[in-house]
Structures are given as structure tokens and as C-alpha cells.
DOFIKOL-589210 format. One record per residue: residue number from 1; residue in three letters; x, y, z of N, C-alpha, C, CB in turn. Coordinates in Angstrom, 2 decimals, always signed. Glycine has a CB too. Layout:
residues N
(NUM; "ALA"; (X; Y; Z); (X; Y; Z); (X; Y; Z); (X; Y; Z)) ...
***
This chain:
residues 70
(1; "UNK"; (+59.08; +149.49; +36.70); (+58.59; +149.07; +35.41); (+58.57; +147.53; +35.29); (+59.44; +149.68; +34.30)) (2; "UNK"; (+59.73; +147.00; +35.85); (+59.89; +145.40; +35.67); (+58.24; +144.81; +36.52); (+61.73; +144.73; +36.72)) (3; "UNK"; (+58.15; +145.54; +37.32); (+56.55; +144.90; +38.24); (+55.42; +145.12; +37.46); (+56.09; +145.76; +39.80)) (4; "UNK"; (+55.69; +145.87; +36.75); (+54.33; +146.12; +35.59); (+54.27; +144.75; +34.45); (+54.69; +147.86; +34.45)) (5; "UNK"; (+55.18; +144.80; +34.07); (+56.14; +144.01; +33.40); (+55.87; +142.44; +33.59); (+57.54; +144.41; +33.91)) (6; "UNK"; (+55.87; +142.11; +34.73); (+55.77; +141.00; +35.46); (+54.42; +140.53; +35.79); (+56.46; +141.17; +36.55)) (7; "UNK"; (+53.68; +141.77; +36.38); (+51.88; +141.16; +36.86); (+51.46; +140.75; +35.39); (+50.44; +142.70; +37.64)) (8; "UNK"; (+51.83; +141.90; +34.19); (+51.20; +141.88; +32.88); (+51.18; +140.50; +32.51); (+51.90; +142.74; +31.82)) (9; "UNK"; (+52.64; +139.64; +32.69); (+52.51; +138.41; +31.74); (+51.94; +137.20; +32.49); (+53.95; +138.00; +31.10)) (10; "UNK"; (+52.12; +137.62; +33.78); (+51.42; +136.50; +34.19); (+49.91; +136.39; +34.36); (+51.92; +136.23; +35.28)) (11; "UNK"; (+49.52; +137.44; +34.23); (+48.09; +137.83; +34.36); (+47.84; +136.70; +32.60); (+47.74; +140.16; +34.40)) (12; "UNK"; (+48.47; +137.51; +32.01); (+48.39; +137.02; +30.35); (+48.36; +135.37; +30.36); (+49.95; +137.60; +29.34)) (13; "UNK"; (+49.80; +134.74; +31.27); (+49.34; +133.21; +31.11); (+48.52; +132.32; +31.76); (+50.18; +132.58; +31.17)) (14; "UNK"; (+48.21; +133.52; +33.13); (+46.72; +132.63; +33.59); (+46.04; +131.76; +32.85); (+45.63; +133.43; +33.84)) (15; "UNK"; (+45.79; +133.65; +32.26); (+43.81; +133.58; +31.52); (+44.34; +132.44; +30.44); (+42.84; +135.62; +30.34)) (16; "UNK"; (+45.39; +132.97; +29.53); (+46.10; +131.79; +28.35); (+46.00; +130.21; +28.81); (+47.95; +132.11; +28.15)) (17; "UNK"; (+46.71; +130.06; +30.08); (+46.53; +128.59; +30.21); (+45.17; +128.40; +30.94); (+47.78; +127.88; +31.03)) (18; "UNK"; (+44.69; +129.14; +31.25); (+43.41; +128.59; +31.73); (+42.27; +128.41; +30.27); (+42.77; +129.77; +33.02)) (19; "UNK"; (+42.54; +129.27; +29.58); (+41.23; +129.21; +28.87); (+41.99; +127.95; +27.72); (+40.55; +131.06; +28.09)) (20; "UNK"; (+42.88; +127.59; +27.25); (+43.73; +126.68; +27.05); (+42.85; +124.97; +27.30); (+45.00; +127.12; +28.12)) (21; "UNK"; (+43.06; +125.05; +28.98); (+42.75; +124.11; +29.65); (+41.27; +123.97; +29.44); (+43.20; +124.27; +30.93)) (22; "UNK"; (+40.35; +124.96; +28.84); (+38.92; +124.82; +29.07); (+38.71; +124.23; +27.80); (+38.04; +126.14; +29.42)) (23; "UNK"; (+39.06; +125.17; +26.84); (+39.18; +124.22; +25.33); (+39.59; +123.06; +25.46); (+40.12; +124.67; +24.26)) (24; "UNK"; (+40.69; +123.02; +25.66); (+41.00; +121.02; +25.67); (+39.82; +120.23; +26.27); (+42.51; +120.42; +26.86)) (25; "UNK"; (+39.53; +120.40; +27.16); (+39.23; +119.92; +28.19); (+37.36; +119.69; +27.21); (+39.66; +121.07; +29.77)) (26; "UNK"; (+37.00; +120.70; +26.37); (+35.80; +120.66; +26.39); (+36.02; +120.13; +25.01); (+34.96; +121.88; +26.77)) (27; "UNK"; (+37.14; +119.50; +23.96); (+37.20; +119.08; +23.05); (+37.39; +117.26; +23.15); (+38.12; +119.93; +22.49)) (28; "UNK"; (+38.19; +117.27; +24.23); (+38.60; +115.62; +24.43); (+38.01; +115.02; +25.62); (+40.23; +115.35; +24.61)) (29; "UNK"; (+37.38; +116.00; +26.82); (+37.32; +115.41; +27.97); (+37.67; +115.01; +29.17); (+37.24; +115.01; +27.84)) (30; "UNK"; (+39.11; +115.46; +28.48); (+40.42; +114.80; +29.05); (+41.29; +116.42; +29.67); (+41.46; +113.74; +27.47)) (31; "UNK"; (+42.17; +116.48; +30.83); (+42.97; +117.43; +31.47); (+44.17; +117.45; +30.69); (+43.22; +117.14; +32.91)) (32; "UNK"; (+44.72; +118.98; +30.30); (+45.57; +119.36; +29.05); (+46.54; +119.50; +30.42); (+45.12; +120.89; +27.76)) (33; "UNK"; (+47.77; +119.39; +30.40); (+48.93; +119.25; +31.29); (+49.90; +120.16; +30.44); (+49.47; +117.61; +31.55)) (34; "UNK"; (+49.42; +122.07; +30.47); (+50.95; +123.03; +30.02); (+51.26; +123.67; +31.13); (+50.85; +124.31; +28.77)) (35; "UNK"; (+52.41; +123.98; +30.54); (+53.19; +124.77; +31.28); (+53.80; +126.16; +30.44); (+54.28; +123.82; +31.80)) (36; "UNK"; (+54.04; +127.12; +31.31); (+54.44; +128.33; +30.75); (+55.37; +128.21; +30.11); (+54.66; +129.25; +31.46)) (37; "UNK"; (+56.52; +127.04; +29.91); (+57.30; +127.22; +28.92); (+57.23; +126.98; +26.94); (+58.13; +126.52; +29.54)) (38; "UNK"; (+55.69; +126.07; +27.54); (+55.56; +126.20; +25.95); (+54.89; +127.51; +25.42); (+54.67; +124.97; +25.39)) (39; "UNK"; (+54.70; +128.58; +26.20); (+54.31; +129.70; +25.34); (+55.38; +130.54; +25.17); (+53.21; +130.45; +25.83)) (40; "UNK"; (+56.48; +130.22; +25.43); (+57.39; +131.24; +25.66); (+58.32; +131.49; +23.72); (+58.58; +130.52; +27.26)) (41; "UNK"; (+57.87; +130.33; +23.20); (+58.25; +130.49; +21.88); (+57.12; +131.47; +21.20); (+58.39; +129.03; +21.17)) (42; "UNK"; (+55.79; +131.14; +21.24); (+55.06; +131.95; +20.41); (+54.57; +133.35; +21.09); (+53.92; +131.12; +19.94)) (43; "UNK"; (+55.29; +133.20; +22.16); (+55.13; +134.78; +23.01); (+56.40; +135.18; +23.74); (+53.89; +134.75; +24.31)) (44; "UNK"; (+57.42; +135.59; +22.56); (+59.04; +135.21; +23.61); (+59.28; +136.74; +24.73); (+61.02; +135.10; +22.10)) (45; "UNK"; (+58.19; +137.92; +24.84); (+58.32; +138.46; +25.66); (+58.31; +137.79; +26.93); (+57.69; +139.23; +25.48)) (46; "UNK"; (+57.97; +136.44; +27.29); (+57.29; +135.91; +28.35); (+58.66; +135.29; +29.08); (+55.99; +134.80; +27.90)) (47; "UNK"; (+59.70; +135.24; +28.43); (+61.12; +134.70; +28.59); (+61.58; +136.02; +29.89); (+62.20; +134.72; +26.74)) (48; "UNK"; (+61.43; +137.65; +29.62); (+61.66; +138.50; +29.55); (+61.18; +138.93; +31.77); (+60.94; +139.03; +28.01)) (49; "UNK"; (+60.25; +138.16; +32.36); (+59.99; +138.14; +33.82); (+60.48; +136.87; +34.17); (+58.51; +138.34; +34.25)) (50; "UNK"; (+60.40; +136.65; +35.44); (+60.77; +135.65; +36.30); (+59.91; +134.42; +36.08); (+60.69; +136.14; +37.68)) (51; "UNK"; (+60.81; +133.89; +36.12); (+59.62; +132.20; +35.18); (+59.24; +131.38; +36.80); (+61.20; +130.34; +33.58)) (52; "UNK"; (+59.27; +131.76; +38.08); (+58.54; +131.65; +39.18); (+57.46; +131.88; +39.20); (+58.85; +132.15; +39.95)) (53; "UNK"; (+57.71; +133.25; +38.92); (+56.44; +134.33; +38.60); (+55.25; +133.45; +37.39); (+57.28; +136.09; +37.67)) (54; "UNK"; (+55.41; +133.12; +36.66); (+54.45; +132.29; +35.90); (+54.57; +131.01; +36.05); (+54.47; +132.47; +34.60)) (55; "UNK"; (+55.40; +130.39; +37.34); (+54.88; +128.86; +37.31); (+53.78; +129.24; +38.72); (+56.43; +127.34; +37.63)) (56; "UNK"; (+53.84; +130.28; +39.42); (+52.56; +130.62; +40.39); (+51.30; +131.01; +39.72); (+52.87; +131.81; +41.34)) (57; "UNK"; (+51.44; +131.15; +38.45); (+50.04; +131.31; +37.50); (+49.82; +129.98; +37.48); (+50.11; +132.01; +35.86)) (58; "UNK"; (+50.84; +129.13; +36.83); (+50.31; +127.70; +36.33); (+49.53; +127.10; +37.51); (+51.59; +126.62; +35.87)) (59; "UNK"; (+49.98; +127.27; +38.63); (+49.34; +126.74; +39.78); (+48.03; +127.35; +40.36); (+50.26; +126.78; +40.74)) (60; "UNK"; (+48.06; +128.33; +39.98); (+46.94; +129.02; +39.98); (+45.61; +128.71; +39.13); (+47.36; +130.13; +39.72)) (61; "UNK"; (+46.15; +128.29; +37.89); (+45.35; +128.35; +36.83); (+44.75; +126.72; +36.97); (+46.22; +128.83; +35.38)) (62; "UNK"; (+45.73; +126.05; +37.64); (+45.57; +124.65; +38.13); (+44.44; +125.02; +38.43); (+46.43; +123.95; +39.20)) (63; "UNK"; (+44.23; +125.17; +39.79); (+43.15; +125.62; +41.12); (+42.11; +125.97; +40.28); (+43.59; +127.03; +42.27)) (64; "UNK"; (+42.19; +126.69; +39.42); (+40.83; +127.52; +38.66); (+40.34; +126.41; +38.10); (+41.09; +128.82; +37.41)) (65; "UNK"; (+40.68; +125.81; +37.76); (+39.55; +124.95; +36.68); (+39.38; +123.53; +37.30); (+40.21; +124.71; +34.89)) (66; "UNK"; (+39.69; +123.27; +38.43); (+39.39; +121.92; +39.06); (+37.42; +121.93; +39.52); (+40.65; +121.80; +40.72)) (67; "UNK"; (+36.82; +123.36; +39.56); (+35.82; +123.31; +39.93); (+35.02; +123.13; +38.40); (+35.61; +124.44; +40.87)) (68; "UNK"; (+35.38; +123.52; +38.18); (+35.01; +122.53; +36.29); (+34.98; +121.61; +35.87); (+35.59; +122.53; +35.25)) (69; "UNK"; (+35.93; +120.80; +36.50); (+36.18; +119.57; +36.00); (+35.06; +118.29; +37.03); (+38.04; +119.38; +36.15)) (70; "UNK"; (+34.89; +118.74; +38.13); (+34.34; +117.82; +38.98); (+32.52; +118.21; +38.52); (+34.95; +118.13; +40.81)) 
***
């Protein structure tokens, strides 16, 4: 259950910080610099998996949007 548990939220802060990063990004111009710990207040299930486990999203989510930006 914890692996269900685990793909779920990080799957969740991908798309979250990615689509995050697209808004900013398409409001100022400028590269938004989060990290999974600031969602962890307005989404405190996210406290609840391995916070590895969603800094390999953040890095992920990095990667995703660099072809956007160039």
C-alpha cells in the first residue's frame, strides 16, 4: 500500500510543480525555483512518503520544462 501511496504523490508533485513552473514562467518570464517542501503545508498528506521520493520528481520536473524554456 505504502508504493501506491508513494508513486500517487509524486506523480501529484510532478504534474503540481511542473505545471507551477509553466504558470510562473508564462506570467514573469522568469524560472520559479520550488521545491516539494513548500507543498507539504497545503497538501500535508505529502509529509506522509519518502521526501527522496519527491525530490526525484523535482528533478524530474526540472528536466521537463527546460525544453520550454529554450
Amino acid at each position: 500500500m505504502m508504493f501506491a501511496k508513494t508513486f500517487g504523490c509524486v506523480r501529484f508533485i510532478y504534474n503540481k510543480m511542473l505545471s507551477d513552473r509553466i504558470d510562473y514562467y508564462k506570467e514573469t518570464g522568469q524560472k520559479l525555483n520550488n521545491t516539494p517542501a513548500q507543498y507539504k503545508e497545503d497538501f500535508p498528506w505529502l509529509k506522509e512518503v519518502d521526501s527522496l521520493a519527491l525530490a526525484n520528481a523535482q528533478t524530474e520536473s526540472e528536466q521537463g520544462i527546460q525544453p520550454l524554456l529554450e
